[in-house]
C-alpha angles and dihedrals in degrees: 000000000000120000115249113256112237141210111211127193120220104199090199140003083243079072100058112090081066097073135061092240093171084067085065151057105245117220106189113214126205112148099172084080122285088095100042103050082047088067102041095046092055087042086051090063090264101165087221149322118236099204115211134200095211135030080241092069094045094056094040085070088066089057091048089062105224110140101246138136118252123215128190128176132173133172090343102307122098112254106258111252100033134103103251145329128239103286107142074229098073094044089069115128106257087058098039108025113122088357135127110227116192108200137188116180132177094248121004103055096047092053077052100057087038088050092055100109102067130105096256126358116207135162128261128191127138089263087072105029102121098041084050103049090040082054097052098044089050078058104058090201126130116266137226115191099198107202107209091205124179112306094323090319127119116263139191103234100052095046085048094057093040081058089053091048094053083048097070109036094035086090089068129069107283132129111237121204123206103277085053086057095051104044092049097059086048087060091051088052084050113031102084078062130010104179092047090053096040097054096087098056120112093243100045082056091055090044084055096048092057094055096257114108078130089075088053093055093053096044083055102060118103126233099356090144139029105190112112103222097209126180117242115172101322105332143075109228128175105265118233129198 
């Protein structure tokens, strides 16, 4: 008898030296916004998105003299001298069509170096939910939802999505652990709305603070996208296929 597949749900990327992540496909989750302006710049035609732990290796890119865009972002506020943050409004196509981007972000990239050594590594948001979840199951491999959290803190969002995740694949056969649980009835107190359940969240605060609630309202939308951002070599690159 076979053994039963699992999803498994890493709160924070603190948590995840406690998991075999090379047994799993690894799906990153950072909701307020690295993820989802992931999505929506590969869906917007972006060529690909280097992902970098620190704002030095961003900048090193412009020494190097490729012709790509460089994004840096910390603790919500685009990195003085780059070209943008990681607002899903600066990933439309006419900024990001055919081009390179190269991003740090507080939260998002660093869950995605720590998450290397999957099997696979892609891109969740909830622009991209459905055509996610209807990937993975068409895996059967067993799953990791990496929550990027808040510098290596647990956060709400994330949670909330990994929940939504769960939602739609625990009909089939796979073995759930606690934080799955968890994060799926979240999502049962959430799902009828979203925004209105994710106000009260700390980053949603921070977001507020800094004039773009706007932001909060895109990353919330379901199934705006349907391109599968997935890491190969350094680079995320739209998967095809």
């Amino acid at each position: 008898m076979n053994e039963k597949l699992t999803i498994e749900t890493c709160l924070t990327p603190a948590l995840l030296p406690l998991y075999h992540i090379e047994n799993s496909i690894a799906v990153i989750i950072d909701i307020f916004r690295a993820t989802s302006s992931i999505c929506y710049g590969i869906e917007n035609g972006a060529e690909a998105i280097i992902p970098v732990a620190q704002v030095e290796e961003c900048a090193a890119y412009r020494q190097k003299g490729f012709d790509y865009l460089l994004a840096a972002e910390r603790n919500g506020e685009v990195v003085a001298g780059f070209d943008f943050g990681n607002s899903p409004f600066s990933y439309t196509s006419e900024k990001v069509a055919g081009k390179t981007i190269v991003l740090t972000t507080t939260n998002g990239t660093h869950a995605l170096h720590l998450s290397r050594g999957a099997k696979k590594v892609v891109i969740g948001s909830f622009l991209n939910l459905s055509a996610l979840c209807n990937w993975l199951q068409d895996q059967q491999e067993n799953i990791l939802l990496v929550c990027a959290g808040w510098k290596n803190n647990f956060n709400l969002e994330d949670t909330l999505f990994a929940g939504a995740v769960i939602d739609q694949l625990k009909t089939s056969d796979y073995q759930l652990d606690d934080p799955g649980i968890a994060a799926n009835d979240l999502f049962q107190l959430g799902k009828n709305d979203l925004n209105a359940y994710l106000q009260k969240t700390a980053h949603s605060e921070r977001l507020k603070k800094l004039g773009i609630e706007e932001d909060i309202r895109f990353c919330l939308q379901v199934d705006l996208t349907t391109a599968i951002p997935v890491l190969r070599g350094e680079k995320l690159v739209k998967l095809e296929g």
